[in-house]
C-alpha positions, 0 to 999 in steps of 0.5 A: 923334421921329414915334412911340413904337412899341417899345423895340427899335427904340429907338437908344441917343441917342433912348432918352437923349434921352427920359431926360433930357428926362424929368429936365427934366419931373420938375424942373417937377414938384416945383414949386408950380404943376406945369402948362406951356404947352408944349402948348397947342393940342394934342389927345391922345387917349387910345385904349384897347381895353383897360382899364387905369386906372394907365396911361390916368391917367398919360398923361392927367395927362402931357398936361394938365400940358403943358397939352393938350387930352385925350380919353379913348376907351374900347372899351367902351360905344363904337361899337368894342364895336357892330364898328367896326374900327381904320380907322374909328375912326383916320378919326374921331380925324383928322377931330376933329384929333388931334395924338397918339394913346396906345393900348392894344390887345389885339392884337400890332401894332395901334399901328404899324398906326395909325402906318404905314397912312395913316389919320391923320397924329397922332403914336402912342405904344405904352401895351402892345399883346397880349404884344408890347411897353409901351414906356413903361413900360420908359422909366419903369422905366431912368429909376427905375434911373439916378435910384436909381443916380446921382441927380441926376448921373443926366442922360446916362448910360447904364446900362452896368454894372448887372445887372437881374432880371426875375422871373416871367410873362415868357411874357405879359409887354410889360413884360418884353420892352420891357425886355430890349431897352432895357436891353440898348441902355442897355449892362445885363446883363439875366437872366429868370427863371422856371418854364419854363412861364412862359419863351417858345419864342424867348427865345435870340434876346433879348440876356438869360440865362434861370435858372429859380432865384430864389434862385440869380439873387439870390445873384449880386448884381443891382442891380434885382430886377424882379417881373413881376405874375403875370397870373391872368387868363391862367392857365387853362392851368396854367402852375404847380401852384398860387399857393402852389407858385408864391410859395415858388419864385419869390415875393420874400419876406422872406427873398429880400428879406434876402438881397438886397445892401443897395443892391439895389432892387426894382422892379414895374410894378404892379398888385402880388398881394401875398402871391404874386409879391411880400409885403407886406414886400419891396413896401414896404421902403424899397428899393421903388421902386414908388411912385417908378415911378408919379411917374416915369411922369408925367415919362417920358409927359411927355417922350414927348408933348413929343419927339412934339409939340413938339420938333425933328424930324430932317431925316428924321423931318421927311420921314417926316412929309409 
C-alpha cells in the first residue's frame, strides 16, 4: 500500500488486509508493554491544517507504539498561517526525511495533491479532507462492526449481511461518505438519513437508500445505528429550524434507543453534542460503542502506518514508487 487517500477506491482484499493486521495490533495492545519496534527509524509527521486533537492523538500515539519518530506540524502559529503554500511545506517535510505524511486539510483533494505532484516521495495518509472523505475513521468504525459482531472469529470476513444507518448531517459529513463506500465494498446494506437539507444533491450516485424518518429507519432493524455529530459551526445556513426541532425528529433518544433490537449497536465518530443528536442515555448504554471506537482508532492507525511503511509492497505499488 503507497497511500491512504479514501475508501472508495479501496478494493475489498486491501480493505480486509487493513482489518486483520488492525486485529494483530489490537492483540499487542492488550499487552503490558504495548510498544514495538517495527518502526524504528521511521519519521511520521503529523500535518494538520485543521485542528483536531481526537484524530492527531491517535496517530500519534499509533505511531509511537510502533515505535517512529513523531512530528506534530500544526498550521496555526506556522509559517503556513504567514502564506506558505502546500508545495513549500511538503519540500520541507522531504528534505527533513519524512517516511509518512498523516494530514488534515480543509480543502477537498489536498491529500492526493501531496500524494500525486511530485513533491515528496513519503507514503500519505487522508486523516479528513473538506467534506471529501476520513478514511481512517471509516476503517475504525467496520473494524467496531465486525469486532462487535463476530468477535474474536472476526479476522477475514466481511461485513455481507448486515444493515448500517447513518443518521444526520450527511451533507457535510467525510465520516459518512468514507463509510457508505467501505461498506458498500465490505458487502453491507447502507441507509443515510436525515432532513433534506442536510442530504447532498448527488447522493443517487452512492450505493446507499435515503429515508428522512429516524423512527421508520429504526423499525427496520439496522444492525449499527451511526449518529453523525451535527456540525454547528457550519450551520449558519439554517439547515433546520431549531436544535430542538432537530433532536425530536432526528436525535437518538431514550425511547429510539428502547426500540432499538437488543443486539443494535450504537456507533458515533465523536465529538458527541449531547442532548441534540444523541442523549446522554443512548451515549452510554452498554450498546455504545463509542469508547470501543476511540481504542480501536489506535489499532486501525496502527496498521495503516505499518502496510505504508513496513509491509510487502505489490509488483506494482513497488513500480508506482520509483
Amino acid at each position: 500500500m503507497r497511500h491512504l487517500l479514501d475508501t472508495r477506491s479501496l478494493s475489498r482484499v486491501d480493505a480486509l488486509r487493513i482489518l486483520d493486521v488492525a486485529e494483530d495490533m489490537a492483540d499487542t495492545q492488550r499487552r503490558e508493554v504495548k510498544k514495538l519496534p517495527t518502526l524504528r527509524g521511521k519519521t511520521v509527521v503529523n500535518l494538520f491544517f485543521e485542528d483536531s486533537t481526537r484524530t492527531r492523538i491517535s496517530f500519534e500515539a499509533a505511531a509511537k507504539r510502533l515505535s517512529a519518530d513523531v512530528i506534530n506540524f500544526s498550521a496555526k502559529g506556522s509559517s503556513v498561517s504567514k502564506g506558505e503554500s502546500l508545495q513549500d511545506t511538503a519540500q520541507t517535510l522531504q528534505a527533513m526525511g519524512a517516511d509518512a505524511v498523516v494530514i488534515r486539510h480543509g480543502a477537498s483533494g489536498a491529500p492526493r495533491t501531496l500524494a500525486t505532484s511530485g513533491w515528496i516521495t513519503a507514503g500519505v495518509v487522508n486523516a479528513g479532507d473538506g467534506t471529501h472523505e476520513h478514511p481512517t475513521q471509516a476503517l475504525l468504525d467496520a473494524f467496531t462492526i465486525r469486532k462487535r459482531t463476530y468477535g474474536e472469529d472476526s479476522r477475514g470476513r466481511d461485513l455481507a449481511g448486515l444493515h448500517v444507518t447513518i443518521v444526520g448531517d450527511i451533507l457535510h459529513s467525510r465520516v459518512a461518505r468514507s463509510n457508505v463506500w467501505l461498506l458498500h465494498t465490505l458487502g453491507a446494506r447502507v441507509t443515510l438519513v436525515g432532513p433534506p437539507t442536510l442530504i447532498p444533491q448527488d447522493v443517487s450516485a452512492w450505493p446507499a437508500r435515503v429515508d428522512y424518518d429516524l423512527d421508520a429507519a429504526i423499525a427496520e432493524r439496522p444492525d449499527a445505528l451511526m449518529m453523525l455529530r451535527i456540525q454547528l459551526e457550519r450551520m449558519n445556513a439554517a439547515y433546520f429550524p431549531t436544535e430542538r426541532e432537530y433532536a425530536r425528529a432526528w436525535g437518538l433518544d431514550a425511547a429510539r434507543l428502547a426500540a432499538l433490537p437488543p443486539d443494535s449497536i450504537v456507533m458515533h465518530p465523536g465529538p458527541m453534542n449531547r442532548g441534540l443528536e444523541i442523549s446522554a442515555a443512548a451515549a452510554d448504554s452498554p450498546r455504545s460503542t463509542v469508547l470501543e471506537q476511540v481504542t480501536n482508532g489506535v489499532s486501525v492507525r496502527m496498521a495503516a502506518l505499518y502496510l505504508l511503511l513496513s509491509g510487502e509492497r505489490t509488483d506494482e505499488e513497488k513500480e508506482d514508487a520509483r
